[in-house]
C-alpha positions as CSV (number, residue, x, y, z in Angstrom):
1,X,-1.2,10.6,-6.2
2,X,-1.7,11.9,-2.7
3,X,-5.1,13.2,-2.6
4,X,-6.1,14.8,0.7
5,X,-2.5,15.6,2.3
6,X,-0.8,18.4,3.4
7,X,2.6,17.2,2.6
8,X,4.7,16.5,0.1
9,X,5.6,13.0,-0.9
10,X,7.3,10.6,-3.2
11,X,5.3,9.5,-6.0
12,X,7.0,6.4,-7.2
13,X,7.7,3.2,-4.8
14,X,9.6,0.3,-6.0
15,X,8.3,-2.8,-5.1
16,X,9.5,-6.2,-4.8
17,X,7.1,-8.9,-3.7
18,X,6.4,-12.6,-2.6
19,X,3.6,-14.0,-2.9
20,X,2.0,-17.7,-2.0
21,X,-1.5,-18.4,-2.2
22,X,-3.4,-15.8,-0.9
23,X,-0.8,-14.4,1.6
24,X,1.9,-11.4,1.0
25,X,4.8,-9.9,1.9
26,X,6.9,-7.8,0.5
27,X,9.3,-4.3,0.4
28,X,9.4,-1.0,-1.1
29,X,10.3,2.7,-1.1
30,X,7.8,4.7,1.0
31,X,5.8,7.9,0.6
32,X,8.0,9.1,3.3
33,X,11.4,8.4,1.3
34,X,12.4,5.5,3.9
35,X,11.9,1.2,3.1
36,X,8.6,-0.5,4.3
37,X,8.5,-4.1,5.0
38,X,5.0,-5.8,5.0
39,X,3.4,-9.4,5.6
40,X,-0.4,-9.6,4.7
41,X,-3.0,-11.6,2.7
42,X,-5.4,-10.9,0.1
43,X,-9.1,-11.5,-0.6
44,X,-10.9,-12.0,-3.6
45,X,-14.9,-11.4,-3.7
46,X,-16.6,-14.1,-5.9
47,X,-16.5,-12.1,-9.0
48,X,-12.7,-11.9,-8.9
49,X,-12.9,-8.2,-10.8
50,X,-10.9,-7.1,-7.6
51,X,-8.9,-7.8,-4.5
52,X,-8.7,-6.8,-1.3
53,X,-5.2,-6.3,0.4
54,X,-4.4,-6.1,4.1
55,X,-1.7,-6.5,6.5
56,X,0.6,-4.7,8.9
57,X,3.0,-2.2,7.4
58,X,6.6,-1.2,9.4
59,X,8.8,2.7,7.9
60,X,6.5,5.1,8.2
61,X,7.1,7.7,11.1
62,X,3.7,7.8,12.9
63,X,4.6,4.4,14.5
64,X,6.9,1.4,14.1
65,X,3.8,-1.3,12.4
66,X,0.7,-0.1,11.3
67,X,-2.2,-1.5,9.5
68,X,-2.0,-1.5,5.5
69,X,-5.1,-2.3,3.6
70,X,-5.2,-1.8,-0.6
71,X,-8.4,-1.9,-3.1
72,X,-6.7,-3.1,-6.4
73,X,-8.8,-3.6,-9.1
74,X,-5.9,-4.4,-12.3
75,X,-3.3,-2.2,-12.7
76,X,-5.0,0.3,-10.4
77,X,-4.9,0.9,-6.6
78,X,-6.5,2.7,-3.9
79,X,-5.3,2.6,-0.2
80,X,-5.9,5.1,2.6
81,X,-3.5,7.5,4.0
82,X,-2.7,9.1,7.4
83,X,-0.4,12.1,8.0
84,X,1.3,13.1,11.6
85,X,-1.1,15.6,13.1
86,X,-4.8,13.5,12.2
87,X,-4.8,14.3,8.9
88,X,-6.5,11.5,6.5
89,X,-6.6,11.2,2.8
90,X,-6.1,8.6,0.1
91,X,-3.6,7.4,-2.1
92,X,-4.2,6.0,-5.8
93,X,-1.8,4.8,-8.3
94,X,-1.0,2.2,-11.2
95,X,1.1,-0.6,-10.3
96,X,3.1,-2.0,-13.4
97,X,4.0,-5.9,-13.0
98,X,7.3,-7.7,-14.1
99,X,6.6,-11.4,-14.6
């Protein structure tokens, strides 16, 4: 879900994903309809309940790498958003895993 946006985006973005350690990268099928690459690392707080994700991010059309940061706490996720023209909102969705 796009909460806070004035546009209309793709709800579903498959994801494929490597991961070693605590470091990221990865590619999938955009808000925007278009492929993002990304390279990052994640953080765990002490607890471990949930993880911290953040990065740089390269398809979207505001600019050619930007800065990705996720809240994931299981299945779920919440990341911000930012739309051409200043406009800010969030994005939340449930991520489900093939191992």
């Amino acid at each position: 879900m796009h909460i806070g946006l004035s546009q209309e985006y793709n709800q579903v973005h498959p994801h494929a994903r490597c991961t070693v350690d605590d470091y990221i990268t990865g590619v999938f099928y955009n808000s925007e309809d278009n492929v993002s690459a990304y390279i990052g690392k994640k953080y765990y707080p002490v607890d471990r309940i949930w993880t911290l994700e953040y990065g740089l991010i390269t398809g979207y059309k505001s600019s050619k790498v930007l800065p990705m940061m996720r809240y994931k706490s299981g299945n779920w996720f919440v990341a911000p958003a930012y739309e051409v023209g200043d406009n800010y909102g969030i994005v939340i969705g449930w991520e489900y895993e093939f191992k």
